[in-house]
PDB file of N, CA, C and O in Angstrom:
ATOM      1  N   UNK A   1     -25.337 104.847 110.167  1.00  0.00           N
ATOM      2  CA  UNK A   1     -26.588 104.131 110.148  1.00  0.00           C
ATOM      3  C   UNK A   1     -27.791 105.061 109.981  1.00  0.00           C
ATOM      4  O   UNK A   1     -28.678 104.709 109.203  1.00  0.00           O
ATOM      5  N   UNK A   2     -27.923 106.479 110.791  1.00  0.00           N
ATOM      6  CA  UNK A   2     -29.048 106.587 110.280  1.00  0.00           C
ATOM      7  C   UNK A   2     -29.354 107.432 109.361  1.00  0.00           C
ATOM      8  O   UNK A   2     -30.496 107.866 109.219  1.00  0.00           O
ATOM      9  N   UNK A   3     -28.082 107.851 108.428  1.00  0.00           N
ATOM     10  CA  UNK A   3     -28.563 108.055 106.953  1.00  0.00           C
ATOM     11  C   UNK A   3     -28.764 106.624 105.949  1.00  0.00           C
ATOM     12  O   UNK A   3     -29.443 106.886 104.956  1.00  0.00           O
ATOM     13  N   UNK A   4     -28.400 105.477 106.007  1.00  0.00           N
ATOM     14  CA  UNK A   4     -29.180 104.637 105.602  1.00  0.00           C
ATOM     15  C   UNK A   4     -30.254 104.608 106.202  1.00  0.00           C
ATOM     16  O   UNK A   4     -31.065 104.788 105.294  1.00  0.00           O
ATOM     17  N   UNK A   5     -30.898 104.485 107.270  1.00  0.00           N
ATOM     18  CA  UNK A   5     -32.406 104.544 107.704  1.00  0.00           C
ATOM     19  C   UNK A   5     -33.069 105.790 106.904  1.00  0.00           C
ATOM     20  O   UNK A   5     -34.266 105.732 106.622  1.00  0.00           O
ATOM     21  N   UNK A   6     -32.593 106.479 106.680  1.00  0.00           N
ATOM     22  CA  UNK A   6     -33.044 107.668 106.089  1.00  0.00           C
ATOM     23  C   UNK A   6     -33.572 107.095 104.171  1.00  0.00           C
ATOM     24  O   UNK A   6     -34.611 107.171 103.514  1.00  0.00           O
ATOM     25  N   UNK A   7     -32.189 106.561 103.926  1.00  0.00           N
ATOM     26  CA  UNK A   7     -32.332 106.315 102.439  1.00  0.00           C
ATOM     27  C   UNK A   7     -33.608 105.604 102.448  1.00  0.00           C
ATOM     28  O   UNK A   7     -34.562 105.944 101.747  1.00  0.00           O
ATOM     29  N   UNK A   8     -33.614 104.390 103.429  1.00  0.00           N
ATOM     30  CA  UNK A   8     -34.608 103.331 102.628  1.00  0.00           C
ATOM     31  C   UNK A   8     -36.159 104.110 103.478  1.00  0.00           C
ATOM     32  O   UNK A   8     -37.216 103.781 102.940  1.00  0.00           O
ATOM     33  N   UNK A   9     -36.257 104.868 104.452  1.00  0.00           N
ATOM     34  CA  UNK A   9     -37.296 105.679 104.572  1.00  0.00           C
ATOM     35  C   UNK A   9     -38.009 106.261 103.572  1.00  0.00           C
ATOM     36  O   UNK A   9     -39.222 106.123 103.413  1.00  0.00           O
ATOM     37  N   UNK A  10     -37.342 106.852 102.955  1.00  0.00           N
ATOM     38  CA  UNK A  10     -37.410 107.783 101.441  1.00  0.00           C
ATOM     39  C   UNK A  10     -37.606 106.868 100.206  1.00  0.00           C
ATOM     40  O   UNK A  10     -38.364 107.123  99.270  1.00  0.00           O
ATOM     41  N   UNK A  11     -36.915 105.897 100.313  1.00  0.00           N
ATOM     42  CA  UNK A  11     -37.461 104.820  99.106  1.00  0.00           C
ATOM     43  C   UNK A  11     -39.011 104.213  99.960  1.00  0.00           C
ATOM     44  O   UNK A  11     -39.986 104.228  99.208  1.00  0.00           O
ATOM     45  N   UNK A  12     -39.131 103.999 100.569  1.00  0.00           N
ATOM     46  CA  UNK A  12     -40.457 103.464 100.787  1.00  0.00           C
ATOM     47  C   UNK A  12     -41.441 104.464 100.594  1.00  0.00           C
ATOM     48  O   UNK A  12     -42.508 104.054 100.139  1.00  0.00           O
ATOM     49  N   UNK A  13     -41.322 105.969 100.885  1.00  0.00           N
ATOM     50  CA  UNK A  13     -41.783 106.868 100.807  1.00  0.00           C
ATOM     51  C   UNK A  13     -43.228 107.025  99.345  1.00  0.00           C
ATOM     52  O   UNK A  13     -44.404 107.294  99.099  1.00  0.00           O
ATOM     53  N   UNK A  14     -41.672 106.527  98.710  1.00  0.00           N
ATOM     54  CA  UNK A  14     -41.868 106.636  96.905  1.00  0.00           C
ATOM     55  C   UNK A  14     -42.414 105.135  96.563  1.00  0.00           C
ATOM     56  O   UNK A  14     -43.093 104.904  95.563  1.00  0.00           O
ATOM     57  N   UNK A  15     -42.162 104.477  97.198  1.00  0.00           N
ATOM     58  CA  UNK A  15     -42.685 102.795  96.673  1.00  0.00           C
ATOM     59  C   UNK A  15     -42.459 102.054  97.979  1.00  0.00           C
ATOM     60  O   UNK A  15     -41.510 101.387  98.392  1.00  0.00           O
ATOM     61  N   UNK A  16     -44.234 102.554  98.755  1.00  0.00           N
ATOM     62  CA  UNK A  16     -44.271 101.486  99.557  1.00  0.00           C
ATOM     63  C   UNK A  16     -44.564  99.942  99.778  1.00  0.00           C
ATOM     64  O   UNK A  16     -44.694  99.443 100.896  1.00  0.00           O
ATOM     65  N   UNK A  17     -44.653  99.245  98.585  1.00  0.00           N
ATOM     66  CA  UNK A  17     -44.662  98.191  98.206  1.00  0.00           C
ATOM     67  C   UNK A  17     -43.375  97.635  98.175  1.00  0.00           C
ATOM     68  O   UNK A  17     -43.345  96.415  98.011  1.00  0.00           O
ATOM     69  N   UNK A  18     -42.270  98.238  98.295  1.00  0.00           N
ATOM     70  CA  UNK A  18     -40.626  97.782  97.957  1.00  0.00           C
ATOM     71  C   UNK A  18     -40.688  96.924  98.823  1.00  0.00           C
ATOM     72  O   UNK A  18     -41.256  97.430  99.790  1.00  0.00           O
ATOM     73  N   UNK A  19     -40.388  95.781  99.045  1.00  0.00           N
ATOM     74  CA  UNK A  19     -40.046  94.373  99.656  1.00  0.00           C
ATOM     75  C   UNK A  19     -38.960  94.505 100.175  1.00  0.00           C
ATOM     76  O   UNK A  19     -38.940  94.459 101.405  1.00  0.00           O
ATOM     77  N   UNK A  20     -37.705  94.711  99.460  1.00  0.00           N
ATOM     78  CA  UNK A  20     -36.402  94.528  99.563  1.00  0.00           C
ATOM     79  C   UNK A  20     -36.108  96.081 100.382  1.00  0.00           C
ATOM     80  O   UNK A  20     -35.195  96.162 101.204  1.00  0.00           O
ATOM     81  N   UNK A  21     -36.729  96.919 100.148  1.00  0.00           N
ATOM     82  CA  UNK A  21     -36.534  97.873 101.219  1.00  0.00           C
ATOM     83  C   UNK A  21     -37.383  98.216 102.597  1.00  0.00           C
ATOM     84  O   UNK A  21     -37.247  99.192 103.334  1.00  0.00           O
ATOM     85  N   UNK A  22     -38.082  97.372 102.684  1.00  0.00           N
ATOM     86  CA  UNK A  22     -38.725  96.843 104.030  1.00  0.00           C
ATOM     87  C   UNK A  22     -37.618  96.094 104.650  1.00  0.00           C
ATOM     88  O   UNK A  22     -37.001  96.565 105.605  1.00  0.00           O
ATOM     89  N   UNK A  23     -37.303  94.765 104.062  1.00  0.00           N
ATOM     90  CA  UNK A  23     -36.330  93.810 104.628  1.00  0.00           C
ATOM     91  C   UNK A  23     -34.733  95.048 104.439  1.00  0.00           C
ATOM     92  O   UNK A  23     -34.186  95.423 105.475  1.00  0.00           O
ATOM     93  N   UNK A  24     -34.489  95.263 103.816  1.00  0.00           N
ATOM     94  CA  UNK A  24     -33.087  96.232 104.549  1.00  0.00           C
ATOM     95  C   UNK A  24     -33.519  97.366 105.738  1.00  0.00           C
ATOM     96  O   UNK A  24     -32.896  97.709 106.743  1.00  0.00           O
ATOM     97  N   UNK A  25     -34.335  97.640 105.416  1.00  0.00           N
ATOM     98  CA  UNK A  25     -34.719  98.877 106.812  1.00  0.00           C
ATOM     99  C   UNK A  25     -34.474  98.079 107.916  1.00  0.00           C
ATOM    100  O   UNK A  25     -33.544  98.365 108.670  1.00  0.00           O
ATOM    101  N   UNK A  26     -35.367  96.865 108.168  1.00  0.00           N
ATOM    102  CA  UNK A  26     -35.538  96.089 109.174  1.00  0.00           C
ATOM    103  C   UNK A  26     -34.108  95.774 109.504  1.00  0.00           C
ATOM    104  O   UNK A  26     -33.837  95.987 110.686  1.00  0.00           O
ATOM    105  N   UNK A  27     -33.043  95.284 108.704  1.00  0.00           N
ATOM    106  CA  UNK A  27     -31.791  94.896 109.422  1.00  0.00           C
ATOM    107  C   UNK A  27     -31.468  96.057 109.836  1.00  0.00           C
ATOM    108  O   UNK A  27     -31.304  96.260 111.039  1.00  0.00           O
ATOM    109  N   UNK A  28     -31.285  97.245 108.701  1.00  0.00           N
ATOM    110  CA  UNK A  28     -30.612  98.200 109.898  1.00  0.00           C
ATOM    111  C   UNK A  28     -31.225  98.552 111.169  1.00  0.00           C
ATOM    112  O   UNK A  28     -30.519  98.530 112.177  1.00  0.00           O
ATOM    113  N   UNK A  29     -32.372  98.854 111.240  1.00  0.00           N
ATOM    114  CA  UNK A  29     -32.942  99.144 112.501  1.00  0.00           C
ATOM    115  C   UNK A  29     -32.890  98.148 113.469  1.00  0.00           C
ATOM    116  O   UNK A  29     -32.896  98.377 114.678  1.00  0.00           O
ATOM    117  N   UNK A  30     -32.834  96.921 112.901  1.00  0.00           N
ATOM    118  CA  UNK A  30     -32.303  95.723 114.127  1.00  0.00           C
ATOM    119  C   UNK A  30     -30.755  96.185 114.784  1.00  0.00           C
ATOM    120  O   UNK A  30     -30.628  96.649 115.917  1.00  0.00           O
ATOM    121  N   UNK A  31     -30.058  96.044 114.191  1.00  0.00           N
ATOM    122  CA  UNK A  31     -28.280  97.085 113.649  1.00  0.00           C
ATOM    123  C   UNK A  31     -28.498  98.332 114.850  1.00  0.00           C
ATOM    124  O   UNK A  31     -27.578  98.363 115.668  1.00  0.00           O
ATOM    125  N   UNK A  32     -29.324  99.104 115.004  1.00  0.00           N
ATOM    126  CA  UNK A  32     -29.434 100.622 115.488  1.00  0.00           C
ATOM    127  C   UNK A  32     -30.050 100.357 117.364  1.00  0.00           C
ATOM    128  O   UNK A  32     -30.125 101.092 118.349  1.00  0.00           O
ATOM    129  N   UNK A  33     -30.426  98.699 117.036  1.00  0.00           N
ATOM    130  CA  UNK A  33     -31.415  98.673 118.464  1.00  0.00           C
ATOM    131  C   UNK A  33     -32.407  98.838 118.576  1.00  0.00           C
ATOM    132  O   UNK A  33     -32.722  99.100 119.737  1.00  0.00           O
ATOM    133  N   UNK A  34     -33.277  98.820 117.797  1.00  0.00           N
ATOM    134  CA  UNK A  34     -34.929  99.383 116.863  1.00  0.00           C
ATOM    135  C   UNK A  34     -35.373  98.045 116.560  1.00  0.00           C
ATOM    136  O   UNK A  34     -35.733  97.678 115.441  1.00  0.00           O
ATOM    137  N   UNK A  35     -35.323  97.096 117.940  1.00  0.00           N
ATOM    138  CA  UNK A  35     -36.123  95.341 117.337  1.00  0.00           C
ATOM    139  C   UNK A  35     -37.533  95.753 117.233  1.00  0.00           C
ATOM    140  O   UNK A  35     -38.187  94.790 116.835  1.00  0.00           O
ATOM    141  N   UNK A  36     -38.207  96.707 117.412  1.00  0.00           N
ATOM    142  CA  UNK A  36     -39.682  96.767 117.727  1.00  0.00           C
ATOM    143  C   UNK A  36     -40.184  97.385 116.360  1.00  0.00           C
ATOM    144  O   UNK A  36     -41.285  96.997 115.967  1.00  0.00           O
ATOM    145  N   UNK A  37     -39.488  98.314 115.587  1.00  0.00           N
ATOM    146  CA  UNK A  37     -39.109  98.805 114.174  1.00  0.00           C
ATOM    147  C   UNK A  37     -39.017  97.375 113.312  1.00  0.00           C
ATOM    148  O   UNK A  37     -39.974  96.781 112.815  1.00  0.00           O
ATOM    149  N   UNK A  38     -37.325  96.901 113.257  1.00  0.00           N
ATOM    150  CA  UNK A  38     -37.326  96.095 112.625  1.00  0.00           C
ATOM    151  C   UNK A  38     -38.460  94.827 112.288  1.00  0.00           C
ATOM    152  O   UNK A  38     -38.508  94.240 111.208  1.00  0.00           O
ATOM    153  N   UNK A  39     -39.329  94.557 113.432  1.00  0.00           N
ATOM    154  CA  UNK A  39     -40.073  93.355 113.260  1.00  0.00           C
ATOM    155  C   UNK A  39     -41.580  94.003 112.136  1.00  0.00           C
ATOM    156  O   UNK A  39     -42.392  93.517 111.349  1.00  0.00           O
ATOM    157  N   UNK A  40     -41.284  95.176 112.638  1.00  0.00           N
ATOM    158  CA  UNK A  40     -42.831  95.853 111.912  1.00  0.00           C
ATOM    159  C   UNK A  40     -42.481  95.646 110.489  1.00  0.00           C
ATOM    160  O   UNK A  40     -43.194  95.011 109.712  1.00  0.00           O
ATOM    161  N   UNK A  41     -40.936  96.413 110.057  1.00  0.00           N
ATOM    162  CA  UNK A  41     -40.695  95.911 108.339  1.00  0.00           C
ATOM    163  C   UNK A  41     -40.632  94.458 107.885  1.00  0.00           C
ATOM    164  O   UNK A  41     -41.010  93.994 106.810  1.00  0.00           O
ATOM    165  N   UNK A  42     -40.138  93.903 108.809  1.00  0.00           N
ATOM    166  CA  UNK A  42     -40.032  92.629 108.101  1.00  0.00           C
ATOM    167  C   UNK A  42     -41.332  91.825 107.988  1.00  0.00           C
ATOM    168  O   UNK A  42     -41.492  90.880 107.216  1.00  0.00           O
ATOM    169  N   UNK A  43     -42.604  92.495 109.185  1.00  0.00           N
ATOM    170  CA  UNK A  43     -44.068  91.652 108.734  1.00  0.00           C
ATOM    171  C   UNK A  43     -44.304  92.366 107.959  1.00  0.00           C
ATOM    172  O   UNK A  43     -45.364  91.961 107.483  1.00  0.00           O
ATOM    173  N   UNK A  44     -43.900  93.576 107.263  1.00  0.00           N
ATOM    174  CA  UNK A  44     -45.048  94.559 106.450  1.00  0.00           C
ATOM    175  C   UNK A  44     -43.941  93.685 104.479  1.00  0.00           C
ATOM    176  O   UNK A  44     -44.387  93.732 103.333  1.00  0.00           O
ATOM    177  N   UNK A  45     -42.600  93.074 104.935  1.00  0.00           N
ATOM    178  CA  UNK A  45     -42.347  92.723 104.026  1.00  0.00           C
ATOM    179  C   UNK A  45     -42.980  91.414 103.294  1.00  0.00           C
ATOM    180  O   UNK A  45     -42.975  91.139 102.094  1.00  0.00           O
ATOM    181  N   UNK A  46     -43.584  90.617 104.506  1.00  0.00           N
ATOM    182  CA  UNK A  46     -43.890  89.658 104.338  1.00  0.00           C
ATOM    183  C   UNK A  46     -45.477  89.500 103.983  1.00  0.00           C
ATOM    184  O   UNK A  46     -45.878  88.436 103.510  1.00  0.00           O
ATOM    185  N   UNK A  47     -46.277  90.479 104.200  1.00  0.00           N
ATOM    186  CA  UNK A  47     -47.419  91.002 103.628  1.00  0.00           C
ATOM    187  C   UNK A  47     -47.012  91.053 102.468  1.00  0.00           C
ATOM    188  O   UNK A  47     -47.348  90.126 101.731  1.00  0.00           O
ATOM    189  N   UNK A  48     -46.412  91.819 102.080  1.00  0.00           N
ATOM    190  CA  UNK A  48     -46.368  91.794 100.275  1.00  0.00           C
ATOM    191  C   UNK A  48     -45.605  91.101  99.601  1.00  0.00           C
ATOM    192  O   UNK A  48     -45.454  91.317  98.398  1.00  0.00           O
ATOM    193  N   UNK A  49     -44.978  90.136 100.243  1.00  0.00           N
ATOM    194  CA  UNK A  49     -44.294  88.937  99.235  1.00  0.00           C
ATOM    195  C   UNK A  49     -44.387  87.722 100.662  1.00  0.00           C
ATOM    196  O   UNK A  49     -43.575  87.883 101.573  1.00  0.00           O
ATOM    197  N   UNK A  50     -44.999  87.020 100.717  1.00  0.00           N
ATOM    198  CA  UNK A  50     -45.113  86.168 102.083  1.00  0.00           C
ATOM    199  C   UNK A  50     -44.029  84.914 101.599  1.00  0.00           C
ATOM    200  O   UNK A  50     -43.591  84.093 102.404  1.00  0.00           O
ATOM    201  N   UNK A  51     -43.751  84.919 100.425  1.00  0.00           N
ATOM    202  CA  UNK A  51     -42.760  83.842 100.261  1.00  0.00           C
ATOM    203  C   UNK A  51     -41.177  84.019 100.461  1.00  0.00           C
ATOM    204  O   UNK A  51     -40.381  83.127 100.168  1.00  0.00           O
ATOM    205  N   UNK A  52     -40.790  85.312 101.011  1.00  0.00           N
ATOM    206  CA  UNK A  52     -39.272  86.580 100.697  1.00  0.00           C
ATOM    207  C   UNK A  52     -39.104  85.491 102.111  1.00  0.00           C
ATOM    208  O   UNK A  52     -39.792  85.512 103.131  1.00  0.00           O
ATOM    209  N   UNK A  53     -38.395  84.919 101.904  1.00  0.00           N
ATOM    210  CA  UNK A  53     -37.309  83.661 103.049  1.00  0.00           C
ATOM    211  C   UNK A  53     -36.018  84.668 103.821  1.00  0.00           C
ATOM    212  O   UNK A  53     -35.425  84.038 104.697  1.00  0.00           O
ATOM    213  N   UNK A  54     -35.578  85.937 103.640  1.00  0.00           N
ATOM    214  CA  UNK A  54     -34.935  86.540 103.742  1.00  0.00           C
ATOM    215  C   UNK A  54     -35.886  86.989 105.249  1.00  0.00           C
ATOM    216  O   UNK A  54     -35.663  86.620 106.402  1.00  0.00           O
ATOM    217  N   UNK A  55     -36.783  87.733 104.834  1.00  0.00           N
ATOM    218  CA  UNK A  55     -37.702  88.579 106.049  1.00  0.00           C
ATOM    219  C   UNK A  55     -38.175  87.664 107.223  1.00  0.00           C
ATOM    220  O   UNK A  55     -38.099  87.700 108.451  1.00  0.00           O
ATOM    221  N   UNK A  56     -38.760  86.731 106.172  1.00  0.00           N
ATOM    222  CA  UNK A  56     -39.255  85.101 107.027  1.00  0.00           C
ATOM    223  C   UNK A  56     -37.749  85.274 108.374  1.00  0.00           C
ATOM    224  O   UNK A  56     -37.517  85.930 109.389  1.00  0.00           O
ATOM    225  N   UNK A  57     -37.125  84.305 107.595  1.00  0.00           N
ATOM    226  CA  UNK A  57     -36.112  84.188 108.938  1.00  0.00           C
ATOM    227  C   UNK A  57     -35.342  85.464 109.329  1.00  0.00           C
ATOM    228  O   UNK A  57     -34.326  85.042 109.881  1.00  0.00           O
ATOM    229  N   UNK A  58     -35.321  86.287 109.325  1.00  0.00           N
ATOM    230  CA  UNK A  58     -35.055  87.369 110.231  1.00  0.00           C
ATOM    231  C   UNK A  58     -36.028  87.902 111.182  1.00  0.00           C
ATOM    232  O   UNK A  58     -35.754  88.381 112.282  1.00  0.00           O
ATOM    233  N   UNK A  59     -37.421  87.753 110.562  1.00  0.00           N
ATOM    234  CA  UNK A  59     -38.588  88.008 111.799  1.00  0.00           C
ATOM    235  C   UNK A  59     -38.277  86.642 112.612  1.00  0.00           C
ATOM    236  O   UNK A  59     -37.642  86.949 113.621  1.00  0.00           O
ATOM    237  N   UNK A  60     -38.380  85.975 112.577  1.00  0.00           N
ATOM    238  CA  UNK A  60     -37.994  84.307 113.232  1.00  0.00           C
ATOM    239  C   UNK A  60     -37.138  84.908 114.201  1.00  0.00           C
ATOM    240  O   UNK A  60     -37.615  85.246 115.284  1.00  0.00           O
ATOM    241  N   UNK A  61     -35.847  85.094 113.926  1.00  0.00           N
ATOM    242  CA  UNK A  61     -34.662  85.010 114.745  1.00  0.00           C
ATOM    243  C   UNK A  61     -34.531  86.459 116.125  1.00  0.00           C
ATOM    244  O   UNK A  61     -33.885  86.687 117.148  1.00  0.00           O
ATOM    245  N   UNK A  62     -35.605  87.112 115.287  1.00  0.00           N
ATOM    246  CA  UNK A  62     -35.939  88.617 116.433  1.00  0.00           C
ATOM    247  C   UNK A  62     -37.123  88.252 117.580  1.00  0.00           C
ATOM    248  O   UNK A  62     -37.307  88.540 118.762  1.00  0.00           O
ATOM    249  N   UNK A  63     -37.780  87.501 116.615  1.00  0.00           N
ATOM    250  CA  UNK A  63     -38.528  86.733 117.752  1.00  0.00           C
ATOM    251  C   UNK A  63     -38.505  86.105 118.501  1.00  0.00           C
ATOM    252  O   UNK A  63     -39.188  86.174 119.523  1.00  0.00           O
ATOM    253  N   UNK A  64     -37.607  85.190 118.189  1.00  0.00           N
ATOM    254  CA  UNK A  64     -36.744  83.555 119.172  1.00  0.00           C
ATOM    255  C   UNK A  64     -36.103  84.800 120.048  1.00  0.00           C
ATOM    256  O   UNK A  64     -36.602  84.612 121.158  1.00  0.00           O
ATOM    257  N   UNK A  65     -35.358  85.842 120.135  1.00  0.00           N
ATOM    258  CA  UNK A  65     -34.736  86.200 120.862  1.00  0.00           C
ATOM    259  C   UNK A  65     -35.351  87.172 121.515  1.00  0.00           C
ATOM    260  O   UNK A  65     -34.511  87.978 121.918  1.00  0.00           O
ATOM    261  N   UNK A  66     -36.844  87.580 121.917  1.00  0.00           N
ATOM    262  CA  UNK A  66     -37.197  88.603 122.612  1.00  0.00           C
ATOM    263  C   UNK A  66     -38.109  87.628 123.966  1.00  0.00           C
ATOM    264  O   UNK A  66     -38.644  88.223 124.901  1.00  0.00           O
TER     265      UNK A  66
END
């Protein structure tokens, strides 16, 4: 796990606008125990595409459960 955290670190690095690598960071770091991480990517995914239903309900379901 946290050389994928690493990968999509480094892709955001280079394109922090990536959507889809906001919303994968966020699962893994949900994955690692990092809900306080994960919720930050999945609002920063939803800032730049507010319609991505993927991030939507995964911020939802981290939330219902804290």
């Amino acid at each position: 796990m946290p050389q994928a955290i690493a990968r999509y670190e480094q892709a955001l690095r280079i394109r922090p606008e990536y959507v889809e690598a906001h919303y994968s960071l966020g699962i893994v770091l949900d994955q690692a125990g990092k809900t306080q991480e994960a919720i930050e990517h999945f609002e920063q995914a939803l800032k730049l595409r507010p319609d991505f239903a993927p991030a939507r309900n995964a911020l939802a379901r981290l939330q219902a459960s804290q």
